[in-house]
Structures are given as C-alpha cells and as structure tokens.
C-alpha positions as a LaTeX table, in Angstrom:
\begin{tabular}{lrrr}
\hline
Residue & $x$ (\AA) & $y$ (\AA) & $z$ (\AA) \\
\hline
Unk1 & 57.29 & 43.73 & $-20.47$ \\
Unk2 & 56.83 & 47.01 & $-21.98$ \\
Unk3 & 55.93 & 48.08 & $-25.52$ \\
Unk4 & 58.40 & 50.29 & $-26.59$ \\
Unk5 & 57.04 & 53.75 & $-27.94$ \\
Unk6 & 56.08 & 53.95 & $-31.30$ \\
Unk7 & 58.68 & 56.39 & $-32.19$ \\
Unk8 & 60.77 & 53.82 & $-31.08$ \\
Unk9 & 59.11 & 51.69 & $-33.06$ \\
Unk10 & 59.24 & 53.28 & $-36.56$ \\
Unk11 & 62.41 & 52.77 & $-38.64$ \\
Unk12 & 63.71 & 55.53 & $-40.63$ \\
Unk13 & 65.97 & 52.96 & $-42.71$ \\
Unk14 & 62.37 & 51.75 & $-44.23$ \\
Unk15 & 62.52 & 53.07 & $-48.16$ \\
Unk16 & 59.11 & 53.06 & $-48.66$ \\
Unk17 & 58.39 & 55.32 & $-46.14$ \\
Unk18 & 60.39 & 58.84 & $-46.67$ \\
Unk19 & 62.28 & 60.20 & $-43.98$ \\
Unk20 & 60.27 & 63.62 & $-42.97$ \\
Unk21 & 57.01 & 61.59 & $-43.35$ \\
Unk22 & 58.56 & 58.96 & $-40.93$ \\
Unk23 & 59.36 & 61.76 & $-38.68$ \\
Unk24 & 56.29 & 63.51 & $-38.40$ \\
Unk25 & 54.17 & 60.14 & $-38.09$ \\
Unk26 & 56.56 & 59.80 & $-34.55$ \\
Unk27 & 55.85 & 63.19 & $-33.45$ \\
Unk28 & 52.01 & 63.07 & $-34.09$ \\
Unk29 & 51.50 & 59.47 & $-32.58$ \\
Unk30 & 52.48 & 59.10 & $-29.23$ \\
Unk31 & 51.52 & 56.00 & $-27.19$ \\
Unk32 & 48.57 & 57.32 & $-24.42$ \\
Unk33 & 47.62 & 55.16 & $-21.58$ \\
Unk34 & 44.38 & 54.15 & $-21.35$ \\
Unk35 & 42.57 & 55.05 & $-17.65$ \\
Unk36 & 41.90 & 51.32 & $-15.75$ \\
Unk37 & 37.87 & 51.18 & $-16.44$ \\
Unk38 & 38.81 & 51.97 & $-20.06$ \\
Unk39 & 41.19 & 48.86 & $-20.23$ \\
Unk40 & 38.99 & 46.64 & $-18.49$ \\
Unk41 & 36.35 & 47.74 & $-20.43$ \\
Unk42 & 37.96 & 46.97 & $-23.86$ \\
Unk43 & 39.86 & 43.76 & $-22.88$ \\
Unk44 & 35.92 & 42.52 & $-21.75$ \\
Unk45 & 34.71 & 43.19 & $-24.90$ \\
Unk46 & 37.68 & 41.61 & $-26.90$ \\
Unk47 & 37.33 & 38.64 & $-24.60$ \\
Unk48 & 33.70 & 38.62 & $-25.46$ \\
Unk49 & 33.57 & 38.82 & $-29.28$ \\
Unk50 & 36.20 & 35.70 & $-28.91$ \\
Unk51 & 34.33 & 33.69 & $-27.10$ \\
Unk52 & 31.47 & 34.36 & $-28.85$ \\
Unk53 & 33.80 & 33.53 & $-32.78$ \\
Unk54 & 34.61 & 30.06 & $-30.75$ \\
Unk55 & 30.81 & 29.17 & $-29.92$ \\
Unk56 & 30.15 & 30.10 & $-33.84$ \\
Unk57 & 28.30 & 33.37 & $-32.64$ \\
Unk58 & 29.73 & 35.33 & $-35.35$ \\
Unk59 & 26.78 & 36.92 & $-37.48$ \\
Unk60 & 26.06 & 35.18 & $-40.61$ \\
Unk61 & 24.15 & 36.44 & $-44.09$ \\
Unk62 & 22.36 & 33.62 & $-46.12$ \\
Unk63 & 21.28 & 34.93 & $-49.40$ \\
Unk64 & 17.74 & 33.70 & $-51.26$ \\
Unk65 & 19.84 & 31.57 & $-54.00$ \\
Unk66 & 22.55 & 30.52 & $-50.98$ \\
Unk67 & 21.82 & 27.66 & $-49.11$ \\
Unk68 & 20.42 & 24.23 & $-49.61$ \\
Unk69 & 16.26 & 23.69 & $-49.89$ \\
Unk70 & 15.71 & 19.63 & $-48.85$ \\
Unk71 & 12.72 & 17.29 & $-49.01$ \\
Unk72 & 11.03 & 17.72 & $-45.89$ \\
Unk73 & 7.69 & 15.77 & $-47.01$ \\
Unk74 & 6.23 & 15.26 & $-50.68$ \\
Unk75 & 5.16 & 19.03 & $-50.81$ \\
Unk76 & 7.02 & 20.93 & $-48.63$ \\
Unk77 & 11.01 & 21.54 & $-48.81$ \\
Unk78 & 13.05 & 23.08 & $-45.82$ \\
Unk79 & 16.41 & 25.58 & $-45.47$ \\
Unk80 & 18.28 & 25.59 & $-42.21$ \\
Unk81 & 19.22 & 28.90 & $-41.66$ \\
Unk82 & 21.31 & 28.01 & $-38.29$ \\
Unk83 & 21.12 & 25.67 & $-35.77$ \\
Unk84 & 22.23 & 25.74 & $-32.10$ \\
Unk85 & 25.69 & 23.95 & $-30.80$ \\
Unk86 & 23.46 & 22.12 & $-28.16$ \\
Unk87 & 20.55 & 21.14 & $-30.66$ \\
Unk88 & 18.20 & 23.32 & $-28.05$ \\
Unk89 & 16.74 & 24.96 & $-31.46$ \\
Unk90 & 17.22 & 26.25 & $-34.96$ \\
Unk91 & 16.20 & 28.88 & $-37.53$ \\
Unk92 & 14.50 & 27.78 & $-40.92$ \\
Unk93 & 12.18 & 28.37 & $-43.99$ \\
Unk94 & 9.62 & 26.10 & $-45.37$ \\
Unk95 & 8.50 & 26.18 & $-48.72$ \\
Unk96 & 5.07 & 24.89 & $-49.19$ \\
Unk97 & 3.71 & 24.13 & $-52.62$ \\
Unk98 & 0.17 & 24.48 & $-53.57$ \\
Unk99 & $-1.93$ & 21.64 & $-51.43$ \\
Unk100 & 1.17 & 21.23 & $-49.16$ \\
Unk101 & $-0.25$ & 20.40 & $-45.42$ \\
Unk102 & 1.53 & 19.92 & $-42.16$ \\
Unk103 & $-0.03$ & 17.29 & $-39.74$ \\
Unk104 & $-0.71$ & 19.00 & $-35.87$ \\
Unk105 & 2.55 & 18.23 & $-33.99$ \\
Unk106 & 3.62 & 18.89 & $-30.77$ \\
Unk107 & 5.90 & 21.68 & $-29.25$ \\
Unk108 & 8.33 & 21.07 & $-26.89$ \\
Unk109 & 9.87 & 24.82 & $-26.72$ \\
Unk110 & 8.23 & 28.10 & $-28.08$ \\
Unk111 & 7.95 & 28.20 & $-31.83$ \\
Unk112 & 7.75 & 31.31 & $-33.88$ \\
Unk113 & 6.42 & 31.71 & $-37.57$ \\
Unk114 & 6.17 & 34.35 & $-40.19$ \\
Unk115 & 4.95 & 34.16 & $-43.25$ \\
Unk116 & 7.14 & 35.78 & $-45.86$ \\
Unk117 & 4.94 & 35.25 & $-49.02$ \\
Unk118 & 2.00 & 33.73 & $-49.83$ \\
Unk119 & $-1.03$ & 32.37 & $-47.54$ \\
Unk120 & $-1.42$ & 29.19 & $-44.87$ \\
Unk121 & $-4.42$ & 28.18 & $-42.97$ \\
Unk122 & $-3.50$ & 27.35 & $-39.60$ \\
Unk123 & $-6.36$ & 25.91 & $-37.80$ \\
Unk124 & $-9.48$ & 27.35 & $-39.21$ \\
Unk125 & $-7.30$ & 30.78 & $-39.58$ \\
Unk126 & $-6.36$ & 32.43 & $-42.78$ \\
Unk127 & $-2.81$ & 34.49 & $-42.65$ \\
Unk128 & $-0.81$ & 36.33 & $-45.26$ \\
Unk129 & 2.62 & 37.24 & $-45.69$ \\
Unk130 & 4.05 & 39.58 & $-42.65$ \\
Unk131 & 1.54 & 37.47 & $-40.18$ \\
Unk132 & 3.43 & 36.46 & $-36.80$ \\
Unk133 & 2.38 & 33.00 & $-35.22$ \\
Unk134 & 3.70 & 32.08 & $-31.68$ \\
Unk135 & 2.61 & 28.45 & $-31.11$ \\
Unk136 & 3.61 & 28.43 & $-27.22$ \\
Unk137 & 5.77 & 25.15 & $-25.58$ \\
Unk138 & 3.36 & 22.10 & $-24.62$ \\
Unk139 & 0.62 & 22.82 & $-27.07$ \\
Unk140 & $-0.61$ & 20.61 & $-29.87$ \\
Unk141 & 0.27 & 22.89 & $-32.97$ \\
Unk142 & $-3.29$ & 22.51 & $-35.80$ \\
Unk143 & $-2.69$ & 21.61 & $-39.21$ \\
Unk144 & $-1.51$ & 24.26 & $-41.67$ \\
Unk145 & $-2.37$ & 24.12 & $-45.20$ \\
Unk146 & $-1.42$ & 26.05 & $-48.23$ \\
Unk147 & $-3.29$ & 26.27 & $-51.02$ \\
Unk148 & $-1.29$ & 28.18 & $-53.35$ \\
Unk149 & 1.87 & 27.89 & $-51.70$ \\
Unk150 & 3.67 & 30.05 & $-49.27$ \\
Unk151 & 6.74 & 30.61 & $-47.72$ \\
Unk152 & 7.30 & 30.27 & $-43.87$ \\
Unk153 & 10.51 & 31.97 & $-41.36$ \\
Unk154 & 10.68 & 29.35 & $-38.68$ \\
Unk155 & 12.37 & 29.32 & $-34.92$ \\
Unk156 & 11.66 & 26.18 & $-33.19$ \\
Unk157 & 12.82 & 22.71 & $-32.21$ \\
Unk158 & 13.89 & 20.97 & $-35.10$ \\
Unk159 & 10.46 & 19.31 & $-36.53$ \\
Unk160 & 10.26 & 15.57 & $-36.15$ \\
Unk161 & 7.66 & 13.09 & $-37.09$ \\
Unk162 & 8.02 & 11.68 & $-33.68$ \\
Unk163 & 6.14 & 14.94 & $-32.88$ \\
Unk164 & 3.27 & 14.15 & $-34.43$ \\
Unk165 & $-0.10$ & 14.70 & $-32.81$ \\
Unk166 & $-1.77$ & 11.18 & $-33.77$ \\
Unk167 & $-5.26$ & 12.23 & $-32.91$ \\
Unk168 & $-5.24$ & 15.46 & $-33.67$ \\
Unk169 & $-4.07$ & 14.51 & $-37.30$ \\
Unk170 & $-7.06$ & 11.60 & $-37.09$ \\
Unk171 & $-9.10$ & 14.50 & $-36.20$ \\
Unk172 & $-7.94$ & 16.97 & $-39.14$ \\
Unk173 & $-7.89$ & 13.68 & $-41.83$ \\
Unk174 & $-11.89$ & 12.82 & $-40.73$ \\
Unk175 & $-13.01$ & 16.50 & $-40.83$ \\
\hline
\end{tabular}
C-alpha cells in the first residue's frame, strides 16, 4: 500500500494553516523516491539504532553530583557508571580517601584505569591524575594505595573479594 502524496495529504479545510500557505507547502514538497542502496541503507541504520535502544545501547550522561557513591571497603566508595546486560563487565569510579589501599586481586578480563585526580601507588609506582593503567587478563593486579586520596575511572570485571590474591596481599601486609 501506497502513501498517498503529500499534496494529497495536506488539508486546506485546516484553520490554522491559511490557504495560499497550504498551497505553496504542496507545490514545494513533493514526495521523491529514494534510489534502492539509499533505502536499504537508511532502513539498516533505523534497524540498527533500534536494536541497539532495546539492548540499552542508547548513550547515557552521568553528571559528578548524579549517581550513587557506595561503601566498597572502609576507605574507598564506588559509582557504577554502566554495567553490561551479560555481566561480561562494567564502567566505574573509585573514590579513595587518604590511607585507602586495595589488596592485589586477580583479573579475569582486561582492566583499564585512569586516574582523574589525585595520586595512587600501584606497586612500587607513583601516578597522577591523567595516568593510564592497563592491568592485562590473568595477572595478579599489586596493591594500590593512596595517600591523600584520589579518584580512579575504572573498566573491568566487577571487583570481588573472591578475587583476592591471598599471597600476594600476605606479601604486601609483611613488607
């Protein structure tokens, strides 16, 4: 079933639109086929941004004083930013206080870091806000300390204590 044309379409009974306006908007618009390529073109992309609104793929702004900072451990508070449907992985700050430390865990996908503001040790390694840290899959993360606070942009695995690297954090309590 065909769309009629849009001069068809447009009443010139409607009041709020006058008559010789009504008129020239049906001369000036006239329906134009679109070549094949062009169509399937456009209905892949339409097709695309819905599937991608269903899976929640739909960008997403979280302002500083939006969201909600939990407990993660005594000294350190998290914000999930977004997580994945399948649980694969998730986006997320930490906010270390002064003295906050994180035991050496494991990684069982790639995790990323940047600090955003202050300093961490991680290992035996200073960094300062705008520092990248890739701590690859299958490695023991070390310890990172802060010890006047920072603040951390996380993609990982959601952290777990099951993670934790016993001996390693034996190690880093005895040194």
């Amino acid at each position: 079933m065909s769309t009629p044309p849009f001069s068809d379409r447009m009443s010139h009974d409607d009041p709020t639109v006058p008559a010789p306006l009504a008129e020239a908007l049906a001369d000036a618009v006239r329906d134009a086929p679109l070549d094949p390529m062009a169509e399937r073109f456009m209905k892949s992309r339409l097709a695309a941004r819905v599937r991608d609104h269903e899976r929640g793929l739909a960008s997403a702004t979280i302002r500083p004083e939006h969201g909600e900072w939990e407990r993660f451990s005594p000294r350190i508070k998290m914000k999930v930013l977004r997580r994945e449907a399948d649980g694969s992985s998730m986006s997320y700050l930490l906010k270390l206080e002064a003295g906050a430390f994180l035991v050496p865990h494991h990684h069982h996908i790639d995790e990323e870091c940047v600090v955003l503001e202050g300093q961490v040790t991680i290992g035996d390694e200073l960094v300062g806000a705008g520092t990248y840290h890739l701590a690859p899959s299958g490695m023991v993360h070390q310890a990172i300390r802060s010890e006047h606070g920072a603040v951390l942009f996380i993609r990982g695995k959601e952290p777990s204590w099951r993670d934790t690297a016993v001996r390693a954090t034996l190690r880093e309590m005895l040194r």
